[in-house]
N, C-alpha and C positions, 0 to 999 in steps of 0.2 A: 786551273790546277785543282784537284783534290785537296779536301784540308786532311794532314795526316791523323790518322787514330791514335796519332798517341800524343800528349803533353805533357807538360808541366806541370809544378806549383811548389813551390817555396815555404817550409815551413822554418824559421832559423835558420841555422846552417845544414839544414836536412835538405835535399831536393829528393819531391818523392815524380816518378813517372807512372805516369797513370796508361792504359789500354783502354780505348774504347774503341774495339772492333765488332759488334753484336754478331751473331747469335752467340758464338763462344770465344769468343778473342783468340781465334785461329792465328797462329805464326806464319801469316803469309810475308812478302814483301816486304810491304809499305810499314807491317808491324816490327820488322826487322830493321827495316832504316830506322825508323823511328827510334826504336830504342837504342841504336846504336849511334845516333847523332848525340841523345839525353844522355848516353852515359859518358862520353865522350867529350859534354860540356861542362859533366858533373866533377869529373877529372880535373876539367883545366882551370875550374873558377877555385879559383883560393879559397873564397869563401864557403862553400860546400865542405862538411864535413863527413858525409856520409850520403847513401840514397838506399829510397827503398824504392822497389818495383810491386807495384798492383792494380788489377783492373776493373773498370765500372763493369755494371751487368752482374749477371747470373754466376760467371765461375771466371775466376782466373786461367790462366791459358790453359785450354781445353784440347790443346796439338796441332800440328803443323797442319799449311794448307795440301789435302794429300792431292788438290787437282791441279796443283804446281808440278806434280811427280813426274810428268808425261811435256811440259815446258820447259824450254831455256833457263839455263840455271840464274835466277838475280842475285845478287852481292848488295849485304852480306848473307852467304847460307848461314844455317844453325849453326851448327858446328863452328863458324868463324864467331858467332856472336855472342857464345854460350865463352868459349875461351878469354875471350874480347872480357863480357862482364867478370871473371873468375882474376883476370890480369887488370882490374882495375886498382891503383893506389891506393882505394880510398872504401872502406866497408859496404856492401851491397844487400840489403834487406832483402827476400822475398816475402811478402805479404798476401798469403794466402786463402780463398775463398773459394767453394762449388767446386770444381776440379782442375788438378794442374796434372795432366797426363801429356803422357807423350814426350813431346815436345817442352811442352808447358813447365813437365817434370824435369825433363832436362836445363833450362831454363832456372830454376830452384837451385839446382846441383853447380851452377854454374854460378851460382850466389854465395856467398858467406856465410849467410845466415839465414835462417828461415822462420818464420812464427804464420802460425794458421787458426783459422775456428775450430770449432770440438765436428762441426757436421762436412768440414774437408777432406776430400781425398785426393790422393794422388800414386802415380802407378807409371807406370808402360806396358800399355796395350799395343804396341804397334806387331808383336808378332800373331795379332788376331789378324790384321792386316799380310803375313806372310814375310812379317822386318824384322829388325831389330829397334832400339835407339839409336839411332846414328849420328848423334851428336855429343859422343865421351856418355852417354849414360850407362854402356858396359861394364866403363871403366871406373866412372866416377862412384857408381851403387855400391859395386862391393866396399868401396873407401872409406865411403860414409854410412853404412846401415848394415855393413857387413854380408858373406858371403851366401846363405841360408836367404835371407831376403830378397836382393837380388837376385836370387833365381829363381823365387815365387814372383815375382814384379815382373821380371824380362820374360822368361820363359812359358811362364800363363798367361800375363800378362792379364790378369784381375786387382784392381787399386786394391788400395785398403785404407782404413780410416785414420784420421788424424791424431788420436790416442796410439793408436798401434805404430804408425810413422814416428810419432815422439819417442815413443819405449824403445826403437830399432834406431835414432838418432837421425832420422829421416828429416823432420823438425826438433826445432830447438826449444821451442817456445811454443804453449798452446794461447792464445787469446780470449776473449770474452767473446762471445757468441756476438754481439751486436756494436763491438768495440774495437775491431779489426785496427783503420786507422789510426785510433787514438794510440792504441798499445802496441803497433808498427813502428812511428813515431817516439814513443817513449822507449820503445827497444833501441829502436837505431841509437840513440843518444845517450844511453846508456855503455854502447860496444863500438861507438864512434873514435875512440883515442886508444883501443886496445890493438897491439901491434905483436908479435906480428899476426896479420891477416892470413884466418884459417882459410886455405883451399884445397877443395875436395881430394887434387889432382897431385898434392904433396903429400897425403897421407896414405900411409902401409894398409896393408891389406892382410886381416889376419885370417887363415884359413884352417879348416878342420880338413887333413890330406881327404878323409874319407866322403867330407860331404858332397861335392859333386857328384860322385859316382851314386850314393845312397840315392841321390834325388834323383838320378837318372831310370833307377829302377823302380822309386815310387811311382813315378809317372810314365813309363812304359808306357803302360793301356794308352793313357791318355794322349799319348805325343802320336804313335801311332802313323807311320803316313805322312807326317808334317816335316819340313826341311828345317821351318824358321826358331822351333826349341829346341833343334840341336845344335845350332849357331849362336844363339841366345848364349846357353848351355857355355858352347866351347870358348866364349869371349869373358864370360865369367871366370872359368875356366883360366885362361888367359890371366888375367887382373890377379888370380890367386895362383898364380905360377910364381912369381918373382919377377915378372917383366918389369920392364922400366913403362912409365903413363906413357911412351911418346909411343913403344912398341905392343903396347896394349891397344892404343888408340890404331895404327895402321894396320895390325889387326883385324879391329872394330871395322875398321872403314872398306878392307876387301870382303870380309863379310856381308859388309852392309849391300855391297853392290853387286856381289853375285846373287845375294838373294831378290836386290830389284830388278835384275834384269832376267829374274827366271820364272816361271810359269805359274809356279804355285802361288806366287805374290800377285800376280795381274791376275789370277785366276781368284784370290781373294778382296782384292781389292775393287775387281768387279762386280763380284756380291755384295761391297759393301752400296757400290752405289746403286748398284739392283735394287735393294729393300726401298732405298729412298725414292727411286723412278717407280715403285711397284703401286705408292702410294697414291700416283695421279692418276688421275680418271682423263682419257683422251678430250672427249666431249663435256665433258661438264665441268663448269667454271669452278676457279679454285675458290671464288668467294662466295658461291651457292649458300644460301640460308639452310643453316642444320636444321632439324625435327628436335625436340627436345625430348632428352630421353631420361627421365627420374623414376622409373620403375620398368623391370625387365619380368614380363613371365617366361616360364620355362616351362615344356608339356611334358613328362616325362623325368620322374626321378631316377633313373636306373644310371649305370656307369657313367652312359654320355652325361642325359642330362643333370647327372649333380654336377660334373665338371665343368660342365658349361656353367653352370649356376652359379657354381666357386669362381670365376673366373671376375663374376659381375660384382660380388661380394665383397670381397678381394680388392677392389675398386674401388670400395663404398659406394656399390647402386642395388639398393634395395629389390630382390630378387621375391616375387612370386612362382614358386612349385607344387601343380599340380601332377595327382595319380589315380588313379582309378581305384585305386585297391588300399587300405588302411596299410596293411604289411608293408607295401611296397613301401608305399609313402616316410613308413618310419625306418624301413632298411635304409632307403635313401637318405634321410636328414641323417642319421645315426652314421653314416660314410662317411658323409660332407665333416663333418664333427670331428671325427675319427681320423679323417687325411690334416683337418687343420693340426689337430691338437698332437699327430707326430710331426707337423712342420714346426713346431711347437716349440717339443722336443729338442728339435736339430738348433732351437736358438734364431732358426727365420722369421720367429712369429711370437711376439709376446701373449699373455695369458688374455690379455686384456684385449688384445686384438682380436684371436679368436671369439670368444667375447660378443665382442664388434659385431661380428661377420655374422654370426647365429642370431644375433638378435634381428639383423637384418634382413633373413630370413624368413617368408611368410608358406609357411607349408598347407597344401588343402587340399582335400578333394571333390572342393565345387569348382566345376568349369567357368563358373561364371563372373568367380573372383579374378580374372582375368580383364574385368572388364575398362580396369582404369590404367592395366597398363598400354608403355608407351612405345615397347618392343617386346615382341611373345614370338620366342622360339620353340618350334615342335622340334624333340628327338627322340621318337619312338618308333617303332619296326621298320624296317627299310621295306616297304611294301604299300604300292599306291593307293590302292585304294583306302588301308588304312590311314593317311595322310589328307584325300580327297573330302572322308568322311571328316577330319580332326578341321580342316580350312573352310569346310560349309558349315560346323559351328560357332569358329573364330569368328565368319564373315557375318554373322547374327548377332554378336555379344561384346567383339570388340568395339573401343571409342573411333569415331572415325581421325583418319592420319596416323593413328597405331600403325606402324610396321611388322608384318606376319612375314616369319623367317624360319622356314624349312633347313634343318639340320641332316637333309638326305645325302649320303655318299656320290649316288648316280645316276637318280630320276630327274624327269622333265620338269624344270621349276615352271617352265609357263604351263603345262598342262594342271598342275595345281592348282598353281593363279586363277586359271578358268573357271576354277569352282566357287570363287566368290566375284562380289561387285564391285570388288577394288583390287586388279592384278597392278595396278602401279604402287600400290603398295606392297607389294610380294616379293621377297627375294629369297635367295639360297645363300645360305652360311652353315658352310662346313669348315667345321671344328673336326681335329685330327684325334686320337685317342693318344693317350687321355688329355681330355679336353684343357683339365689345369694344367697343363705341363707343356706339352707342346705348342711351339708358337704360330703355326701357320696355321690362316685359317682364309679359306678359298671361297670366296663372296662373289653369288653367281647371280649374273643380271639378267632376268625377263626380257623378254619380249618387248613387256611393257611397261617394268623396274620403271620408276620414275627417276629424275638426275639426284631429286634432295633423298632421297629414299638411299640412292648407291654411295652417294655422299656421306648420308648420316652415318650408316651402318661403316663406312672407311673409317671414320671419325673415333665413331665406337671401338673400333679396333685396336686403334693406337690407347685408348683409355685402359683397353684391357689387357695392354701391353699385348697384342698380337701382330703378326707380318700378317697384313690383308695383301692378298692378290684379285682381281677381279677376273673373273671365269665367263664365258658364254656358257648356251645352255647345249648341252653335248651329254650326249652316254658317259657318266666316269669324270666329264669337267675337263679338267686337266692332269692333275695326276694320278687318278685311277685311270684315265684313259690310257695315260702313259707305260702305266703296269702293266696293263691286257696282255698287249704283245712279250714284255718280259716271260710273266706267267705259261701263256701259252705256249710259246718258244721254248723254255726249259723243259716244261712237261714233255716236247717231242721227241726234246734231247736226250732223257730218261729213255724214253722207246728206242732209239736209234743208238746206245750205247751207252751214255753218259750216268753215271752214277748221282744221288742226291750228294754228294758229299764231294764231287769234283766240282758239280756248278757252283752249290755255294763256296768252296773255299776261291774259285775266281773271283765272284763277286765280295769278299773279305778281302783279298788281295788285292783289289780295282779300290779299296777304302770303306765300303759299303759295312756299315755297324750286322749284316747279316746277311747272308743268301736266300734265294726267294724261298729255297724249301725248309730253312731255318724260321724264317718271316710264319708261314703257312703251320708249323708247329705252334709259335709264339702266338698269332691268333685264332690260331681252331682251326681244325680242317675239316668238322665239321661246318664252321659259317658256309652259309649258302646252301649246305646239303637238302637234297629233296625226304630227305628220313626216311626212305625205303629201302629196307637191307636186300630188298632182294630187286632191287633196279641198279646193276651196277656197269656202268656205263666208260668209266674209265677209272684210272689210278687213284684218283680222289676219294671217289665212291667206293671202292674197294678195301681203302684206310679205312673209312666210316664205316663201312656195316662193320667193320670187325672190331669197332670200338676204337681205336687209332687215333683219335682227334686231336692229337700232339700232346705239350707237355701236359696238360690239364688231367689226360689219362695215363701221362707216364707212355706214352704210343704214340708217333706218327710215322714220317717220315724215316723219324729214327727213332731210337728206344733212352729212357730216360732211368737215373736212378734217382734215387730218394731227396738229392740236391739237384734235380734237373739237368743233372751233366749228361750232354749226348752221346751213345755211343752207334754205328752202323748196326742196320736192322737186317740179320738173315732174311726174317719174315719178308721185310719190303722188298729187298733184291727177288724173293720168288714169287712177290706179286707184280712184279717189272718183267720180269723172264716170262710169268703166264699168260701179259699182255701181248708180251713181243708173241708169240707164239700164236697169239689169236690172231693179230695180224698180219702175221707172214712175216716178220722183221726178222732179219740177220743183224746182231748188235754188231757195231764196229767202232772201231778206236776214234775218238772223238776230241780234238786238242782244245786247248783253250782257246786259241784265236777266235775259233770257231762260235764257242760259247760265247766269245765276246758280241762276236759280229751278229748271232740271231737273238741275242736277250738286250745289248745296249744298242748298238746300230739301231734296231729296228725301233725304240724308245726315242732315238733321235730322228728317226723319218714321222712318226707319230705324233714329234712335236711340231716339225714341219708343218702338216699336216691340219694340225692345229690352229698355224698363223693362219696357214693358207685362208682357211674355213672363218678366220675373223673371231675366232674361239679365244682367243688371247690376247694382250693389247701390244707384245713386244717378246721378241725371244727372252728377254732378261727376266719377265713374272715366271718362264717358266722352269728356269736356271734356280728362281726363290720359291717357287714350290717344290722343287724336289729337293732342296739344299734342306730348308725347314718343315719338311710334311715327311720325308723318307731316308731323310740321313743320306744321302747322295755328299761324298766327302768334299766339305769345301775349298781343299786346296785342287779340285778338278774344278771347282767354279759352276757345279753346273751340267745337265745335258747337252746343253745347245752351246754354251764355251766350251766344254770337252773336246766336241764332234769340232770345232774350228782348231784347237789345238792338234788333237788327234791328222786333222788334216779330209776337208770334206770329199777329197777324191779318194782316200780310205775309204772312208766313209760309204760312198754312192758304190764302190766296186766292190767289198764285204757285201752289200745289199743284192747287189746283181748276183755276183756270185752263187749267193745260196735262192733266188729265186724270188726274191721281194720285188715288189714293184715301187719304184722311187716315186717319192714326194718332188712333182716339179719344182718347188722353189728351189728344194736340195739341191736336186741335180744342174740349176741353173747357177747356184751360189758356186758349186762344184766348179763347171766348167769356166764361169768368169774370174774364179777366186775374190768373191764376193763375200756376203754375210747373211745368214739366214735368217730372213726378217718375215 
């Protein structure tokens, strides 16, 4: 037999239960009997006066196990154990450390009492997951911390800290940073004889009529698309109606279950496990020896690379940035500077940290100060031979084992590589714009990438707080490649009927933060231009000579005013009409389906495509590159979950239909009702 993760120990007449389930003292099973056996005996021994509940390790209960969700239900569930501790005789501590979410939170709630450290949080995040709380935390929140909180907790589903839990009645008690036990303890036996025993689930709910509705329109934008904050929402909702607990909670509980057994939750909870599969390397052992990485150069001060720089800084890893040009050099650090000190501003960032960051910075414009570090990433012009030149003098001056890391969108990493005497030290890491902000960043392996090489630089990742996906080497990777077809698709659709402003509002509609011709403003429609006004070759080029380069000119796609609010462009509609006209085109009425099936369809035969080609390790990295590189709405889970929802014989017959040639895996997943692997 297992020995159970949870025990005992005897202080007085105090019995505290202790959790040791590592990594986070997840709520699975065996943590659930357990505690429901201890409390159970905590009850029945006369001699117990009280208990507190808290766990060894890192954080106190960190949330349920979510890969029981899809198993046989074991007894006792949350929900019976959480009641269970709340209905105990006898006063019930929570002793709080690291995080009590979820679950964990609920768990708290189902407590009497609570006392935590000042560096504790606690929250429910489960509707990041596509849930609720589904253990009375609907019902219980409003009770205890009131109605406003509650639906910052369930409905966003961002913790908050342990000062702010106290002020909101969330905890009771704050503790001494390194005194947890002691002052658990000395709490319990202090509120051990006081009667009667406050529970959450007998206390009124006091409500402002207006507040629900207020929050519902602050976060509009943000809810957007999503099922599970408006269920959140309506259960709070619920709690501050006047219902009775018993009819708040059976509420709580059909809520809970239409939202698990519906799309957008499996399509979330997918992603969650996505990010964590994204992080293994097929081939190369998980206990590979790192490279050691105490200093980072960076080629290239401009947008990218101060972002990238910041990201290392950030970190505390000492970042070298070189430039060629003085100005450049000081526009650059002068940015980096300028984005800390409004993070600053916002209260994300003490004085003292930026500070930090700046001094750890080493700006230059000798190449050759480069030469001690231990990863040096190039991000400057997306153009090879610029690149080829910058890796034949890396491959002179770096130390050897230095890792050299191309920050290119969609060139050849191994054709790079080729240009020095060490391609297994060579990879591709692209970083998304802007580099500090966004978290995907698409790690592309050579040819001849070494394992500790792909390893290290995964490692690096997680340090710099980024989702690494690992790329073959391919035109565009992964998700530019996946664009191509988008891009080009739309532009046809433009010719053949379709206005800039019907595709993107499908693609707004489908969840997407913008449409491709909204994207194409937002980053230049000059990028990529060949700069000749008078080579105009299609509708792009046509934008561009006439100055149009989106919002930056107040001109693209569509016309802009002095707030960059868009409005439809005469001018564009009669440079669409003077193309059709070149071509022979008769526009015609163009539906959405349509839209759908040549701009996303073809993104999912593209990813096919992909596997096929050994270009990706799993359809799931490619589900987390476009979830976190493109804003592809998470409650769709994804291109390649999408297209299995959507239903792959859609799928393949949308394809057919307009002329595309299917991706055999597709069409093979299709016909067996398989999975596209």
């Amino acid at each position: 037999m297992t020995a159970s993760p949870i025990r005992t120990e005897r202080h007085d007449d105090i019995l505290v239960i202790i959790s040791d389930n590592p990594p986070v003292n997840a709520l699975g099973a065996a943590v659930r009997q357990g505690i429901e056996a201890a409390i159970k005996d905590g009850v029945a021994d006369a001699s117990v006066a009280a208990m507190v509940i808290r766990c060894d390790g890192r954080t106190f209960f960190a949330g349920a196990d979510i890969t029981e969700f899809t198993k046989p239900p074991v007894s006792p569930l949350l929900p019976e154990l959480v009641d269970m501790i709340e209905a105990s005789t006898k006063p019930v501590v929570a002793a709080i450390h690291g995080t009590a979410l979820g679950g964990g939170c609920e768990v708290t709630l189902g407590c009497h009492y609570r006392i935590a450290v000042p560096s504790a949080k606690i929250g429910t995040p489960e509707v990041k997951l596509g849930l609720l709380p589904g253990a009375g935390g609907t019902q219980r929140l409003p009770r205890v911390a009131g109605v406003r909180v509650a639906l910052e907790l369930t409905a966003k589903g961002d913790p908050i800290p342990a000062k702010k839990a106290h002020e909101a009645g969330l905890i009771d008690r704050i503790a001494g940073e390194d005194s947890l036990v002691a002052d658990a303890l000395a709490f319990a036996n202090e509120i051990k004889d006081i009667r009667p025993i406050p529970r959450a689930s007998e206390k009124a709910v006091t409500a402002d009529p207006d507040a629900v509705e207020a929050f519902r329109k602050e976060n509009a934008r943000r809810f957007r698309g999503f099922e599970a904050p408006a269920a959140n929402i309506a259960c709070i909702e619920k709690a501050a109606s006047g219902a009775t607990f018993a009819d708040g909670i059976a509420f709580e509980r059909q809520e809970f279950m239409r939202l698990m057994m519906g799309v957008q939750s499996a399509a979330q909870r997918h992603i969650f496990f996505a990010e964590r599969q994204a992080s293994k390397i097929d081939d190369v052992p998980a206990d590979t020896a790192l490279r050691p990485i105490r200093r980072v150069g960076v080629i290239g001060a401009g947008t990218m690379g101060g972002g990238i720089a910041m990201n290392f800084l950030t970190a505390g890893i000492p970042v070298t940035i070189v430039e060629m040009q003085a100005d450049a050099l000081e526009r650059g650090t002068g940015t980096i500077r300028k984005n800390y000190e409004a993070t600053a501003a916002k209260g994300r960032m003490k004085p003292e940290q930026v500070d930090a960051a700046m001094a750890a910075l080493t700006p230059t414009l000798a190449f050759d100060d480069l030469a001690e570090c231990d990863l040096i990433i190039e991000a400057v012009y997306e153009e090879m031979s610029v690149k080829k030149d910058i890796f034949t003098r890396l491959d002179a001056i770096a130390k050897p084992g230095a890792i050299l890391a191309s920050n290119t969108s969609y060139l050849d990493i191994d054709e790079i590589a080729a240009v020095t005497s060490r391609p297994q030290d060579v990879v591709g890491m692209h970083f998304f714009s802007p580099a500090n902000v966004m978290k995907l960043l698409e790690v592309v392996r050579g040819a001849k990438t070494a394992g500790d090489v792909l390893a290290t630089v995964m490692d690096v990742a997680k340090k710099i707080r980024k989702v690494a996906v690992v790329a073959g080497v391919t035109y565009g990777f992964i998700g530019n490649r996946m664009l191509m077809p988008r891009q080009v698709e739309a532009t046809k659709l433009l010719l053949e009927g379709a206005t800039p402003e019907q595709i993107d509002r499908v693609h707004v509609g489908f969840g997407m933060p913008m449409g491709p011709f909204q994207m194409a403003d937002l980053a230049g429609v000059d990028i990529g231009w060949h700069r000749d006004p008078s080579r105009i070759e299609n509708i792009r080029d046509a934008l561009a000579a006439e100055n149009r380069w989106g919002q930056k000119t107040k001109a693209g796609f569509y016309d802009y005013d002095e707030k960059r609010t868009p409005s439809n462009s005469a001018r564009v509609a009669e440079i669409i009409d003077q193309f059709r006209a070149k071509e022979g085109v008769t526009p015609r009425e163009i539906g959405d389906d349509e839209i759908v099936a040549r701009t996303l369809y073809t993104m999912v035969n593209e990813g096919a495509l992909i596997l096929e080609e050994g270009k990706a390790q799993r359809a799931s990295d490619i589900d987390v590159v476009w979830i976190y590189g493109y804003g592809w709405p998470v409650y769709r889970g994804g291109p390649m979950f999408w297209a299995q929802t959507e239903g792959l014989k859609k799928v393949v017959a949308g394809l057919e239909q307009y002329g595309f040639p299917v991706a055999r895996s597709l069409k093979e997943a299709a016909a067996t009702g398989g999975q596209i692997r």
